[in-house]
PyMOL commands that place a pseudoatom at each C-alpha (Angstrom):
pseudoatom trace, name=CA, resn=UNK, resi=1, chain=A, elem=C, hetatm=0, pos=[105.452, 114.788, 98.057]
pseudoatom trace, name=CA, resn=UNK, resi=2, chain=A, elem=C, hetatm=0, pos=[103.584, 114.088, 100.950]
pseudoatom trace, name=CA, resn=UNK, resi=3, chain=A, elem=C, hetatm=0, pos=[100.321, 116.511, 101.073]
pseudoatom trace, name=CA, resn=UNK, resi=4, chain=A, elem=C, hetatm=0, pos=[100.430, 119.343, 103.857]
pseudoatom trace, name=CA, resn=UNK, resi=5, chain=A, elem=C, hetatm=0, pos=[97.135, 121.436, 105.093]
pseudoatom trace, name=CA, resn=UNK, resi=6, chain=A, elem=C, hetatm=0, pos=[99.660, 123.968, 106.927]
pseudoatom trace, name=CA, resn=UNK, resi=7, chain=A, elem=C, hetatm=0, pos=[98.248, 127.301, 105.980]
pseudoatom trace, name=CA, resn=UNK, resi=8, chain=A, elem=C, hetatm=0, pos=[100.998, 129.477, 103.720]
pseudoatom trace, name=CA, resn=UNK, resi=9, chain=A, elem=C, hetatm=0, pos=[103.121, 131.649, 105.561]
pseudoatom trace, name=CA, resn=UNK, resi=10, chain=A, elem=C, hetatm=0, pos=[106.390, 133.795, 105.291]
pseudoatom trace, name=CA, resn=UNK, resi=11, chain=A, elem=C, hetatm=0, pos=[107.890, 132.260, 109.009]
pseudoatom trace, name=CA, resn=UNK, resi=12, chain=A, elem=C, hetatm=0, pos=[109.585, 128.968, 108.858]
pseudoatom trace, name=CA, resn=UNK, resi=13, chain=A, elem=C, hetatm=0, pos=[108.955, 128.882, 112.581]
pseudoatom trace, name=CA, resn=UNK, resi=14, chain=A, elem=C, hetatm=0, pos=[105.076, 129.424, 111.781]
pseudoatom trace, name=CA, resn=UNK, resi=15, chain=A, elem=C, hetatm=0, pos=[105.285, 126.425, 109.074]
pseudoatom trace, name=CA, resn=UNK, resi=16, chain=A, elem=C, hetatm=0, pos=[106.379, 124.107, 111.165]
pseudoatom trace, name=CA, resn=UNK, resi=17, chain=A, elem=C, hetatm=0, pos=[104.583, 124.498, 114.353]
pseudoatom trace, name=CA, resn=UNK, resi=18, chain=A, elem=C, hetatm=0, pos=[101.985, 124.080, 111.651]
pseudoatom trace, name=CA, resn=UNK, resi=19, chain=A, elem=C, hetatm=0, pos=[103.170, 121.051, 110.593]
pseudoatom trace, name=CA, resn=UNK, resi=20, chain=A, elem=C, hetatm=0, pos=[104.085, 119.396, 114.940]
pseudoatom trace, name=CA, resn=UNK, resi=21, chain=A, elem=C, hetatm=0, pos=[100.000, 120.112, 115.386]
pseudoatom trace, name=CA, resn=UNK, resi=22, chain=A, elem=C, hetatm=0, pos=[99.464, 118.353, 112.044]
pseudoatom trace, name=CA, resn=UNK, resi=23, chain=A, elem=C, hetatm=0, pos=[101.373, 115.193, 113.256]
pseudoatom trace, name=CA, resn=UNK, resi=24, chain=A, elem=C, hetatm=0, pos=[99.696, 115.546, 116.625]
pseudoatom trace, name=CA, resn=UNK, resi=25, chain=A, elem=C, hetatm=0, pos=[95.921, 115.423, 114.464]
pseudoatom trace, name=CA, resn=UNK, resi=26, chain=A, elem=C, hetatm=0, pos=[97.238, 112.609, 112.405]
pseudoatom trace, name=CA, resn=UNK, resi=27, chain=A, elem=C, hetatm=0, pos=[98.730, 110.645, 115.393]
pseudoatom trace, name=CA, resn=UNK, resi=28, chain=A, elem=C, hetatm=0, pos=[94.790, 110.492, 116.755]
pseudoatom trace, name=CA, resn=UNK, resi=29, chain=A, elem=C, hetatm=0, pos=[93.734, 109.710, 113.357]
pseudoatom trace, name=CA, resn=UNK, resi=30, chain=A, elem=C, hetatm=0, pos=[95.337, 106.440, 113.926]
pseudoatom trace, name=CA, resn=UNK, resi=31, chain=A, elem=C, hetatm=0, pos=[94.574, 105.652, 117.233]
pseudoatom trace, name=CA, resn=UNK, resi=32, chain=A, elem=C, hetatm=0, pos=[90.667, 106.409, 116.728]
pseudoatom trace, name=CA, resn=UNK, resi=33, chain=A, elem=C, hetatm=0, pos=[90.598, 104.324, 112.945]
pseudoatom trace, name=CA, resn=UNK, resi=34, chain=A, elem=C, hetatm=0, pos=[88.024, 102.076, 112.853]
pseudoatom trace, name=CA, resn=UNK, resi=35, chain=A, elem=C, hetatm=0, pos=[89.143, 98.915, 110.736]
pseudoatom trace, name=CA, resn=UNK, resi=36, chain=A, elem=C, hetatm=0, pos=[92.645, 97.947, 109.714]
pseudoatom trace, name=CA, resn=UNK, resi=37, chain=A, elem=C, hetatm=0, pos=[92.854, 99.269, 106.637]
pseudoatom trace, name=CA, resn=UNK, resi=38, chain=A, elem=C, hetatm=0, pos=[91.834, 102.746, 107.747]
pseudoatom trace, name=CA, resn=UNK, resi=39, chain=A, elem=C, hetatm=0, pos=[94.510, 102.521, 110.743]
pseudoatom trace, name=CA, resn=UNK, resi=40, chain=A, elem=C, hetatm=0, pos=[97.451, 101.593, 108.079]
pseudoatom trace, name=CA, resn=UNK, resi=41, chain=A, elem=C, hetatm=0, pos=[96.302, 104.115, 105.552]
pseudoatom trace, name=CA, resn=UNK, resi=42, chain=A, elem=C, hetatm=0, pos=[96.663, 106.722, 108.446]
pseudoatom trace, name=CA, resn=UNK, resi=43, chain=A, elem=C, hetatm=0, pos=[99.440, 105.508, 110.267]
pseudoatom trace, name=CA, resn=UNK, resi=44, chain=A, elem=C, hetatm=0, pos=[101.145, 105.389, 106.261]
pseudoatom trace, name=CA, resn=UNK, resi=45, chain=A, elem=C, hetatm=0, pos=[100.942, 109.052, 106.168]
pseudoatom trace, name=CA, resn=UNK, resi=46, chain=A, elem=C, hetatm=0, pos=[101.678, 109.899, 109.393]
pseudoatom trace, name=CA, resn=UNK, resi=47, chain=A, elem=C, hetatm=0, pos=[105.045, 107.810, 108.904]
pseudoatom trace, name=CA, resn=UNK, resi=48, chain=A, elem=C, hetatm=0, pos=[105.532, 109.822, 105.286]
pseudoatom trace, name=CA, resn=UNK, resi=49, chain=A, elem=C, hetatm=0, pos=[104.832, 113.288, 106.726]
pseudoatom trace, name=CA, resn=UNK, resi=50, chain=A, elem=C, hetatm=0, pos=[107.328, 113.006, 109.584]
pseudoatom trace, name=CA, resn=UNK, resi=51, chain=A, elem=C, hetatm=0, pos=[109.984, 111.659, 107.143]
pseudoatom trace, name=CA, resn=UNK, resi=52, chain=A, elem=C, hetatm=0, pos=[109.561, 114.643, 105.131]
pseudoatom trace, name=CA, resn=UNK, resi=53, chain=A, elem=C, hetatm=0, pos=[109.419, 117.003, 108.103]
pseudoatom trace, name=CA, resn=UNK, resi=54, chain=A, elem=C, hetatm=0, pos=[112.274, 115.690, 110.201]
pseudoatom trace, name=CA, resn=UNK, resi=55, chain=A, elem=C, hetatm=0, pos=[114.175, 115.411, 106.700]
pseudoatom trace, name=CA, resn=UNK, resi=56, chain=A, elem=C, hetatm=0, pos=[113.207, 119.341, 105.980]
pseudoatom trace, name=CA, resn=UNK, resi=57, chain=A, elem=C, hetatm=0, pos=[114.795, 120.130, 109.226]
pseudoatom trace, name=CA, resn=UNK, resi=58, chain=A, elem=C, hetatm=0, pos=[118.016, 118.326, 109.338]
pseudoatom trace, name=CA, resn=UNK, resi=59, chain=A, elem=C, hetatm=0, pos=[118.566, 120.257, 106.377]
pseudoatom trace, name=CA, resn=UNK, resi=60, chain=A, elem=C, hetatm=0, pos=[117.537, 123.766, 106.917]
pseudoatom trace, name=CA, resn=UNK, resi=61, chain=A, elem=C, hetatm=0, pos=[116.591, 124.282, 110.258]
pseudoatom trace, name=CA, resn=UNK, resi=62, chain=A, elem=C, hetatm=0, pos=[118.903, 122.477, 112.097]
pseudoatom trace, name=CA, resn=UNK, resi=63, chain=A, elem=C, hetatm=0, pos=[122.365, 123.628, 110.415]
pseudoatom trace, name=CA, resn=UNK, resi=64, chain=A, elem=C, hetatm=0, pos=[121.153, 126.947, 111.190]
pseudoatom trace, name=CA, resn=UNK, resi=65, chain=A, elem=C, hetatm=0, pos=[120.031, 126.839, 114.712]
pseudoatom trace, name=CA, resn=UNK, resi=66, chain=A, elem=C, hetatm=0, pos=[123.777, 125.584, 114.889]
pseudoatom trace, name=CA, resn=UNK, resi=67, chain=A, elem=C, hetatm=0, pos=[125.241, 128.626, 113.706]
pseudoatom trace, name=CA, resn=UNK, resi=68, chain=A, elem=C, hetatm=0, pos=[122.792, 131.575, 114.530]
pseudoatom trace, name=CA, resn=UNK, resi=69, chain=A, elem=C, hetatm=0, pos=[121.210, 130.881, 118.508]
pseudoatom trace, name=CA, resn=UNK, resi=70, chain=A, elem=C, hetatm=0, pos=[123.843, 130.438, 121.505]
pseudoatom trace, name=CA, resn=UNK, resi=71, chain=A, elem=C, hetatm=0, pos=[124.203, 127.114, 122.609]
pseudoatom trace, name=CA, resn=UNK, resi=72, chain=A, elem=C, hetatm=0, pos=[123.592, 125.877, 119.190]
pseudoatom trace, name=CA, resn=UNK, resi=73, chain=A, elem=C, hetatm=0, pos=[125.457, 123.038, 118.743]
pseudoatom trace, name=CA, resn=UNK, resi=74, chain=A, elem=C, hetatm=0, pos=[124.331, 121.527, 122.203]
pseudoatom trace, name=CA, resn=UNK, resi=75, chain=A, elem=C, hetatm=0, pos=[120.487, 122.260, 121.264]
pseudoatom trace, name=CA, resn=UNK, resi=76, chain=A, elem=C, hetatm=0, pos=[120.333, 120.479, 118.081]
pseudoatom trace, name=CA, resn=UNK, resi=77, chain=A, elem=C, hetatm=0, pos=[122.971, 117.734, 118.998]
pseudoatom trace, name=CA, resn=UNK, resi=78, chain=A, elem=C, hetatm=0, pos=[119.618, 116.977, 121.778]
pseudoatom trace, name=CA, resn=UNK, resi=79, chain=A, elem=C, hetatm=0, pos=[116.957, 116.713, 119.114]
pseudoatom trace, name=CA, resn=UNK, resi=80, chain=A, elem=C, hetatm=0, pos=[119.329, 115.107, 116.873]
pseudoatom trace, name=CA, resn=UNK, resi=81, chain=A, elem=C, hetatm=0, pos=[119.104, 112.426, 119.453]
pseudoatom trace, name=CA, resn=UNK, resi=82, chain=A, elem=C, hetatm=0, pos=[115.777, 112.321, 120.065]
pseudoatom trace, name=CA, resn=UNK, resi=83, chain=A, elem=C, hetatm=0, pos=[115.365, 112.082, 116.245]
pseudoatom trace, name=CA, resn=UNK, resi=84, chain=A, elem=C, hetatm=0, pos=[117.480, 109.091, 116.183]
pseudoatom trace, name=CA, resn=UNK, resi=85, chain=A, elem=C, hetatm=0, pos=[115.390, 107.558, 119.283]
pseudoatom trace, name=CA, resn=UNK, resi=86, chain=A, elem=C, hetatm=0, pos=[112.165, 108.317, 117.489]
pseudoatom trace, name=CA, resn=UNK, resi=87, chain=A, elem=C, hetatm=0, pos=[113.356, 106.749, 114.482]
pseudoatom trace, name=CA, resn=UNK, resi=88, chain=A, elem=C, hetatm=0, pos=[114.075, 103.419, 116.296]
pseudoatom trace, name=CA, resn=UNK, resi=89, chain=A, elem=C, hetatm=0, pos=[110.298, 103.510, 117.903]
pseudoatom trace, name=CA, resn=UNK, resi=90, chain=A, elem=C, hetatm=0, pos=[109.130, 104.146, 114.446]
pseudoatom trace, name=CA, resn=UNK, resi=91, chain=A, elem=C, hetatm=0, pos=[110.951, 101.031, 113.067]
pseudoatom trace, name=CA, resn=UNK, resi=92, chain=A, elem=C, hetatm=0, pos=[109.406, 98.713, 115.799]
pseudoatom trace, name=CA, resn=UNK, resi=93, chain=A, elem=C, hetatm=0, pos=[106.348, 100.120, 115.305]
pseudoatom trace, name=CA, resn=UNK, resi=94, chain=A, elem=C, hetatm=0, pos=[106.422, 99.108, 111.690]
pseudoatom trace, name=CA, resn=UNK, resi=95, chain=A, elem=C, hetatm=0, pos=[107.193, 95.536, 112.550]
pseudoatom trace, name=CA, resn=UNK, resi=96, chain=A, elem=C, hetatm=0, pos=[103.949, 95.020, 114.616]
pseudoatom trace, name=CA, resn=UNK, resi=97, chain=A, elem=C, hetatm=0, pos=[100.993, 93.943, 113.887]
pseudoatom trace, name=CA, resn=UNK, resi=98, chain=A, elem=C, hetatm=0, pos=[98.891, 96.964, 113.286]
pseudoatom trace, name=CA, resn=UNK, resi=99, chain=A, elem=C, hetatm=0, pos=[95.784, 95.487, 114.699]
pseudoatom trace, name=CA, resn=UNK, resi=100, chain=A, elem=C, hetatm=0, pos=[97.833, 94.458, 117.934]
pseudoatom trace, name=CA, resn=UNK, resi=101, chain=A, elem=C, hetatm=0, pos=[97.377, 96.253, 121.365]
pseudoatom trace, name=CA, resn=UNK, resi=102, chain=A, elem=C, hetatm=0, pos=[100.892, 95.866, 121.660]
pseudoatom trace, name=CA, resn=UNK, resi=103, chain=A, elem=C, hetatm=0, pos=[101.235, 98.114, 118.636]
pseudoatom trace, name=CA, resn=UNK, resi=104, chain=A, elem=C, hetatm=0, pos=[98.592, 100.677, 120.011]
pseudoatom trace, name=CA, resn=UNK, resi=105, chain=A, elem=C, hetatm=0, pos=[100.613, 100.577, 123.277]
pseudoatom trace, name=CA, resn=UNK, resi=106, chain=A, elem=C, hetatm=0, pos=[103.653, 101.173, 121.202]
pseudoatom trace, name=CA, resn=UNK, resi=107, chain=A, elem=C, hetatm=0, pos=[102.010, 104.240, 119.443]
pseudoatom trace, name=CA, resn=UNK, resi=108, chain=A, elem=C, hetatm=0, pos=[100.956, 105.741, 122.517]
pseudoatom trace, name=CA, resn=UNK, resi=109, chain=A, elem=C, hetatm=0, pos=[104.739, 106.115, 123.658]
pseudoatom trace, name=CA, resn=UNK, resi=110, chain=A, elem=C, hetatm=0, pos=[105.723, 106.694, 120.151]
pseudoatom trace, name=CA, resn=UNK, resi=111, chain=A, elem=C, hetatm=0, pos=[103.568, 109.825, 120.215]
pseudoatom trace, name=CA, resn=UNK, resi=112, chain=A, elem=C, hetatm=0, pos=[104.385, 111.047, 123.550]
pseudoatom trace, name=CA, resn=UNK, resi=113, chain=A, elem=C, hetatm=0, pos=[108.122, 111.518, 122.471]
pseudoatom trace, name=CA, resn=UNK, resi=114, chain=A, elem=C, hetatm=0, pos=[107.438, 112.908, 119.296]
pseudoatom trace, name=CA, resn=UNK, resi=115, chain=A, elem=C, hetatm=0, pos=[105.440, 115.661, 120.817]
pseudoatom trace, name=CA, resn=UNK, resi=116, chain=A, elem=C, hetatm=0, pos=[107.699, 115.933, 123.810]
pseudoatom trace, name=CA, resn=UNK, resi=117, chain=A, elem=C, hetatm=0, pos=[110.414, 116.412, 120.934]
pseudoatom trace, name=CA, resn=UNK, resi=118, chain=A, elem=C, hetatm=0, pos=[108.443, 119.157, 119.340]
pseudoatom trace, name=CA, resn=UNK, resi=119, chain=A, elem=C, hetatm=0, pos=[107.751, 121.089, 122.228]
pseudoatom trace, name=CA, resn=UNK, resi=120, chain=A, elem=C, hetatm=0, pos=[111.343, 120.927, 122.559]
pseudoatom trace, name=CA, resn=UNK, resi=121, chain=A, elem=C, hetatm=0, pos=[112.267, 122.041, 119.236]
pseudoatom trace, name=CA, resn=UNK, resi=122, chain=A, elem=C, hetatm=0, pos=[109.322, 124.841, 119.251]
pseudoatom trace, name=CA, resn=UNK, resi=123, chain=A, elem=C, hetatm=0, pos=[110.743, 126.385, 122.881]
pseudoatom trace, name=CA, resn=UNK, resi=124, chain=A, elem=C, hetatm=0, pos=[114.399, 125.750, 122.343]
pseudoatom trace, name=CA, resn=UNK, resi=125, chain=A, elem=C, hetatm=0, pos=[115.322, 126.261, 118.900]
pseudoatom trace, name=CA, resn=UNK, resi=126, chain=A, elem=C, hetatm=0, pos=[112.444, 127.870, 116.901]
pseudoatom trace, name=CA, resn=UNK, resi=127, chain=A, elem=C, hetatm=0, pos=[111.471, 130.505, 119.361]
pseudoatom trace, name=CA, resn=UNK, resi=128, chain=A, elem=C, hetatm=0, pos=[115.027, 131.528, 119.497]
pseudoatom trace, name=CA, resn=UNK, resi=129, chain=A, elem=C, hetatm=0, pos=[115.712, 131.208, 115.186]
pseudoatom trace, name=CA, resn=UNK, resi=130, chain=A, elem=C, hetatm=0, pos=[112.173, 133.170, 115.371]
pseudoatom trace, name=CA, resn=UNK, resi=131, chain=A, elem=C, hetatm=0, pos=[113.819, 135.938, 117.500]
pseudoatom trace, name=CA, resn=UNK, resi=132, chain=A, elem=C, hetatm=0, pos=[117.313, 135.813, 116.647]
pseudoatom trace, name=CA, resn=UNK, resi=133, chain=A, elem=C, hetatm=0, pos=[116.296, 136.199, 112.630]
pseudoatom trace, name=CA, resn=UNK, resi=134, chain=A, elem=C, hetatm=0, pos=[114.852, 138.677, 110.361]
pseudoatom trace, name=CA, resn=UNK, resi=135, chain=A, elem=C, hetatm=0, pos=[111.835, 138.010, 108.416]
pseudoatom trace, name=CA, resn=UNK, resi=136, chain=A, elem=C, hetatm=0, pos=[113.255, 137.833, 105.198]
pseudoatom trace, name=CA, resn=UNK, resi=137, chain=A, elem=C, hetatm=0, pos=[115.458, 135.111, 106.720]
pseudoatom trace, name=CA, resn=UNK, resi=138, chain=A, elem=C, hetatm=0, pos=[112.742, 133.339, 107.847]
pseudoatom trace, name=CA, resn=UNK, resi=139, chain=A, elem=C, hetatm=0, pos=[110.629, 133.492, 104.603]
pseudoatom trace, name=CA, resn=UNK, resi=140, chain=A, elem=C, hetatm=0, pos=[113.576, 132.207, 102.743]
pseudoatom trace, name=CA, resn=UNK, resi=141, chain=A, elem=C, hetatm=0, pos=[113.759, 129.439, 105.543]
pseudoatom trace, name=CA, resn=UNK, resi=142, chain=A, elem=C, hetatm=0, pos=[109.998, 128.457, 104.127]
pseudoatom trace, name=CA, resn=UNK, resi=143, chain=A, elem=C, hetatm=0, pos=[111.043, 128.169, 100.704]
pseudoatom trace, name=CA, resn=UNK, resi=144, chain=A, elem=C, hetatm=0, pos=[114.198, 126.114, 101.355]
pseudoatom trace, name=CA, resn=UNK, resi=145, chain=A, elem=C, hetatm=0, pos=[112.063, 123.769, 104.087]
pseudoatom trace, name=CA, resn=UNK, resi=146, chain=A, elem=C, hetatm=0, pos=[109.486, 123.354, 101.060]
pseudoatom trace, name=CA, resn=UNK, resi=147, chain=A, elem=C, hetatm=0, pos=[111.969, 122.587, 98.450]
pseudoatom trace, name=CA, resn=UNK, resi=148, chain=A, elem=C, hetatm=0, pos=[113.801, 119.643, 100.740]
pseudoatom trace, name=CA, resn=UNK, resi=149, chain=A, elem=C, hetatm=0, pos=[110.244, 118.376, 101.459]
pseudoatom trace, name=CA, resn=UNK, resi=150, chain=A, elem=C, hetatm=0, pos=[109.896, 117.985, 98.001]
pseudoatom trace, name=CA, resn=UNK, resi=151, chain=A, elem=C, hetatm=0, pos=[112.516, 115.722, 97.290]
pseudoatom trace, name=CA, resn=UNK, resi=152, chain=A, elem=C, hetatm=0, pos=[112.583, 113.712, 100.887]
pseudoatom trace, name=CA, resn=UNK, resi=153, chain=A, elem=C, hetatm=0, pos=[112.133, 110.473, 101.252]
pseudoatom trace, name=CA, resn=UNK, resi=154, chain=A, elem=C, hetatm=0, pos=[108.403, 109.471, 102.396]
pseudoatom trace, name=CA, resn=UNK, resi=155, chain=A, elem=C, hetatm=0, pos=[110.027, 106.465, 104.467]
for i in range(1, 155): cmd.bond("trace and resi %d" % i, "trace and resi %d" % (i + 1))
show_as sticks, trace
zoom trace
């Protein structure tokens, strides 16, 4: 499993916010690397920690969102998309040379939809699970989210 520094907590909503400002850290760990290695072993586990957190979410947060907030369907049908887009990006990315300013310039984008996606997800569909939920819905949400990190794929 990929290692996460998101403190514990009983709020799936919590957890994962945790996690969007952990990718957001990591993404400037790559940019500011110094040396190749260094930039791949960082951009590595930035790739491996989204994989597990956009896995963790298709399978908890996601279905949920779809049943329990208005407009459900509609909301995570969006991110769903943007998901798919960022997944693309991702796969070019891979194919560059990581030493390559066209694969800095590509990372630069790269980042600015995956934190445009997050803001997204934070104002659209985990204020409202946040509100719409009780806590012991939302702790149980945190175990489930852990459990399908566990066994995601890192790639």
């Amino acid at each position: 499993m990929v290692e996460t520094f998101v403190q514990s907590t009983d709020d799936v909503v919590e957890f994962l916010k945790g996690q969007h400002n952990q990718i957001k850290d990591m993404f400037d760990d790559v940019v500011h690397a110094s040396g190749s290695k260094a930039r791949e072993e960082a951009f590595v586990e930035l790739r491996q920690l989204l994989a597990v957190h956009e896995t963790a979410e298709e399978m908890v947060v996601h279905p949920r969102a779809r049943r329990d907030i208005d407009g459900g369907d509609l909301i995570v049908d969006a991110r769903l998309n943007e998901e798919h887009e960022a997944k693309e990006q991702l796969s070019a990315l891979e194919a560059m040379d990581i030493d390559s300013q066209e694969f800095m310039d590509a990372l630069i984008l790269f980042k600015g939809a995956v934190v445009d996606h997050a803001e997204r997800e934070e104002t659209e569909e985990f204020n409202r699970l946040q509100r719409d939920l009780d806590p012991d819905d939302l702790k149980r949400m945190v175990a489930a989210v852990q459990a399908a990190q566990a066994i995601a794929p890192t790639r």
